[in-house]
C-alpha positions as CSV (number, residue, x, y, z in Angstrom):
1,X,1.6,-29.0,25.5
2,X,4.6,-30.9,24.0
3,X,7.9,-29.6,26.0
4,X,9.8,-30.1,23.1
5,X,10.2,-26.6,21.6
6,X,12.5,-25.4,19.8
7,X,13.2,-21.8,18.8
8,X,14.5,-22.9,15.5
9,X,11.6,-24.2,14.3
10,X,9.7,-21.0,15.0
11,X,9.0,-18.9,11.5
12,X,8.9,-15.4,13.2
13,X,11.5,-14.7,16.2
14,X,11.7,-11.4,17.9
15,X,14.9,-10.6,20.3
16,X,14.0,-8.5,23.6
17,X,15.7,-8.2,26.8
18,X,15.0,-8.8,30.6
19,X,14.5,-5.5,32.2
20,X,15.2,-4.3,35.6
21,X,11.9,-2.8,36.0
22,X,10.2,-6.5,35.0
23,X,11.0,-7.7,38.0
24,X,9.0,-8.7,41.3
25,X,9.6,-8.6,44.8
26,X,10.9,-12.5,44.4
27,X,13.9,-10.8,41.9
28,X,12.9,-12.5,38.9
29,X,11.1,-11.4,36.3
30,X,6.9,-11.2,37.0
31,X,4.4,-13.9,35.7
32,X,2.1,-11.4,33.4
33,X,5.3,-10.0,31.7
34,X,5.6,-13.5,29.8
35,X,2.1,-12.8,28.2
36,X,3.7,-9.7,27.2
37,X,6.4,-11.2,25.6
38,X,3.9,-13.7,23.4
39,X,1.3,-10.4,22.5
40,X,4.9,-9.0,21.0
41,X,5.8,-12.1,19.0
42,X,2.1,-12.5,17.8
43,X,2.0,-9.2,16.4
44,X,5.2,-9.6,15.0
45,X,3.9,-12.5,13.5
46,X,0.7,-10.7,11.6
47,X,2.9,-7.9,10.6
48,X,4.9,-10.2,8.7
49,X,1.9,-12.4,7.6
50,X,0.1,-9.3,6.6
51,X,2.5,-7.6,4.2
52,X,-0.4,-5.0,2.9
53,X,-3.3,-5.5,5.6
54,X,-4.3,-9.0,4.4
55,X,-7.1,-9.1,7.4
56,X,-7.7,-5.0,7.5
57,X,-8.7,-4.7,3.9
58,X,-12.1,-6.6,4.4
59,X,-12.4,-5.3,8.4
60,X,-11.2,-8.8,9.5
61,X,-8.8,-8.7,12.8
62,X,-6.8,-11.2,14.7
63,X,-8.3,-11.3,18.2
64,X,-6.7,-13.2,21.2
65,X,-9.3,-15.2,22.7
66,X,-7.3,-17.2,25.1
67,X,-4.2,-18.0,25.9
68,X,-2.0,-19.8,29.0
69,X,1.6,-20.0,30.1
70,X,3.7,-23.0,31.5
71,X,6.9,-21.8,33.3
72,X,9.9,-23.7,33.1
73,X,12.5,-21.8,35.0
74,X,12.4,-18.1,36.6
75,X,13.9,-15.4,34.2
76,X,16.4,-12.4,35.9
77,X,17.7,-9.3,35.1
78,X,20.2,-9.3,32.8
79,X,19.2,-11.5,30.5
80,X,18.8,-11.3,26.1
81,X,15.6,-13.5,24.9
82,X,14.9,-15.0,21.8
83,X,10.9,-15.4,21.5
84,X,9.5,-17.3,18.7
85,X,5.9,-17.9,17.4
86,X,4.3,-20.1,15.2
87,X,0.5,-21.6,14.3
88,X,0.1,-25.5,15.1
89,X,-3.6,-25.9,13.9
90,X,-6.0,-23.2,11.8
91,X,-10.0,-23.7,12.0
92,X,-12.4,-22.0,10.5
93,X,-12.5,-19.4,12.1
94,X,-9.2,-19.4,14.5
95,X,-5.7,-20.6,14.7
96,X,-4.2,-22.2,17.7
97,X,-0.2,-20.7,18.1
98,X,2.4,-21.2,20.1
99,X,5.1,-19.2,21.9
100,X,8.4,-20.0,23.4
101,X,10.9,-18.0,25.2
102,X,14.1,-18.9,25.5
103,X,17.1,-17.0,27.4
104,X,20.2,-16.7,26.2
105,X,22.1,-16.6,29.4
106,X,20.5,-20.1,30.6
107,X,20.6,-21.4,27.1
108,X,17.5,-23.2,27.4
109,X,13.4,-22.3,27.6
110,X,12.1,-20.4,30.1
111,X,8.0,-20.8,29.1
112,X,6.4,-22.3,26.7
113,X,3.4,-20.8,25.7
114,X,-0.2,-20.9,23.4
115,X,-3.1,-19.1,22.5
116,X,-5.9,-19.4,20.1
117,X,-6.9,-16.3,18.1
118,X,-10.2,-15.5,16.5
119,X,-11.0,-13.6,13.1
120,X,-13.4,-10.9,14.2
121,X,-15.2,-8.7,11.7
122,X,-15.3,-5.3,13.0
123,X,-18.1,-3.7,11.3
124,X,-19.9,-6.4,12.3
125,X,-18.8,-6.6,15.9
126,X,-18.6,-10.6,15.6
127,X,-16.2,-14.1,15.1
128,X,-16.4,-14.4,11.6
129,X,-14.0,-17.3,9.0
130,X,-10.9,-17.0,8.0
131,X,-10.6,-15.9,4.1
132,X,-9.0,-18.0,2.4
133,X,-6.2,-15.9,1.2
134,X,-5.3,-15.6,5.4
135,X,-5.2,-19.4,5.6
136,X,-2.7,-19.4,2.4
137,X,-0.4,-16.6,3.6
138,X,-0.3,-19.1,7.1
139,X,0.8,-22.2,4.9
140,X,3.4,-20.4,3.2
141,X,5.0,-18.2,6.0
142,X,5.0,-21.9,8.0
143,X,6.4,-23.9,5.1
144,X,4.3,-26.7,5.3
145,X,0.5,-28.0,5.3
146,X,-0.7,-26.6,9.3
């Protein structure tokens, strides 16, 4: 993964905040709260890609089928975030995306982050293709050919 990130170039940005209670026994913030913070921008991310259900109308959802996290420095309480999202490659029937994190009191990225997500038909209970409309809406929220 590239370490060349930058929150700027992220279409969908969420702000949250380091929490006391995010903590570990180390005093900083706890390894699976990061995945946290990327399941929060990815579904800010479809909210604002589906504007009207664009995957629920036809029983198409966005499923996470795997994602990893590369830490770059340990995050402490207090501490305001900025964590971006955006897709890097769409398939046929998944996208890859990537997440960064990046705290505001250290002024630089904490994790970098990616995960590839699945269209899965529920009635079906399988992986099924991306319409075509889905890829479209991607293009355009992205502002340029992924």
């Amino acid at each position: 993964m590239a370490s060349s990130f930058e929150i700027a170039s992220m279409p969908v940005v969420i702000d949250a905040t380091v929490e006391w209670g995010q903590m570990d026994a180390l005093g900083h913030v706890n390894n699976t709260t990061y995945f946290h913070y990327f399941e929060n921008v990815r579904i800010a991310y479809f909210e604002r890609l589906m504007q009207g259900n664009l995957l629920d109308s036809q029983h198409l959802v966005p499923v996470l089928a795997e994602t990893s996290c590369r830490f770059k420095m340990p995050l402490v309480y207090p501490d305001k975030l900025a964590i971006g999202a955006k897709v890097t490659e769409i398939l046929t029937d998944r996208i890859k995306m990537q997440y960064v994190v990046f705290s505001q009191k250290a002024q630089r990225i904490a994790a970098e982050g990616i995960g590839t997500v699945v269209c899965f038909d529920v009635s079906k209970h399988t992986k099924t293709a991306l319409p075509d409309h889905v890829t479209e809406a991607i293009r355009k929220l992205e502002g340029s050919q992924v």
